[in-house]
N, C-alpha and C positions, 0 to 999 in steps of 0.2 A: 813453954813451947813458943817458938817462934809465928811472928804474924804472916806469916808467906812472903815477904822483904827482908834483903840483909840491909845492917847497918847502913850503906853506901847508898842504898836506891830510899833508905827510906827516910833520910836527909833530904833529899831534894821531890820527895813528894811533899813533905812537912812545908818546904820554900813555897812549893806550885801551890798547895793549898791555900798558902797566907799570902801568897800573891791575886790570888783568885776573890779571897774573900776582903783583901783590902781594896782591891778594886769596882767588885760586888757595890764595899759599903760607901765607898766611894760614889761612887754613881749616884747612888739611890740617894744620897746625903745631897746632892748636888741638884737632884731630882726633885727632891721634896724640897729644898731650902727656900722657894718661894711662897709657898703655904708653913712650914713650919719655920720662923723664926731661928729658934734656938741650934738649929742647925747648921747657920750659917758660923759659928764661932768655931775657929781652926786654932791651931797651933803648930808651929812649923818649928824639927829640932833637927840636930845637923851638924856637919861639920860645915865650913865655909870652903868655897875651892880654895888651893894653895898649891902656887907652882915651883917645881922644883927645876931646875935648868943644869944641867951637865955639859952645855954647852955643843955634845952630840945628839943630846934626849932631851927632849921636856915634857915634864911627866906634869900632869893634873889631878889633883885628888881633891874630891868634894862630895858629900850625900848631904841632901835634904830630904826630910819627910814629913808631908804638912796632913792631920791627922783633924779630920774631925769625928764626932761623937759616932755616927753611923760606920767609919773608915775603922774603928777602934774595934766598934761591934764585931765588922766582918771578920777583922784579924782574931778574934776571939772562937767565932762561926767556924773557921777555917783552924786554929787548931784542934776544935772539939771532933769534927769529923776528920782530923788525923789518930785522933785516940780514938775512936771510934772503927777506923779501916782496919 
């Protein structure tokens, strides 16, 4: 039986979720990092920008995403309460 979502919407609640709860742990990581030490250790992975030039267009393509322990949490928080909805 379906969860009351088709396919299409329930993509981009999984996204709003995991955007929600990286941001959450984000915070909170950034919050606490002056009392907890070990909080402060990031890791940044990514592509690097790289420009493409057509001469009419120039296109930009680059993500980074720098992740610490609590930022990890929440992406984790966030998709539990997608299996959960």
């Amino acid at each position: 039986m379906s969860k009351g979502f088709n396919s299409y919407n329930s993509i981009w609640i999984l996204v709003l979720l995991l955007i929600i709860g990286g941001l959450a742990g984000s915070a909170l990581g950034n919050a606490l990092a002056p009392y907890i030490p070990w909080l402060k250790s990031t890791s940044s992975i990514g592509l690097r920008p790289v420009t493409l030039d057509l001469s009419f267009i120039t296109l930009h393509f680059g993500v980074t995403a720098v992740l610490n322990p609590l930022t990890v949490i929440g992406l984790i928080v966030g998709f539990i309460v997608y299996r959960k909805v």
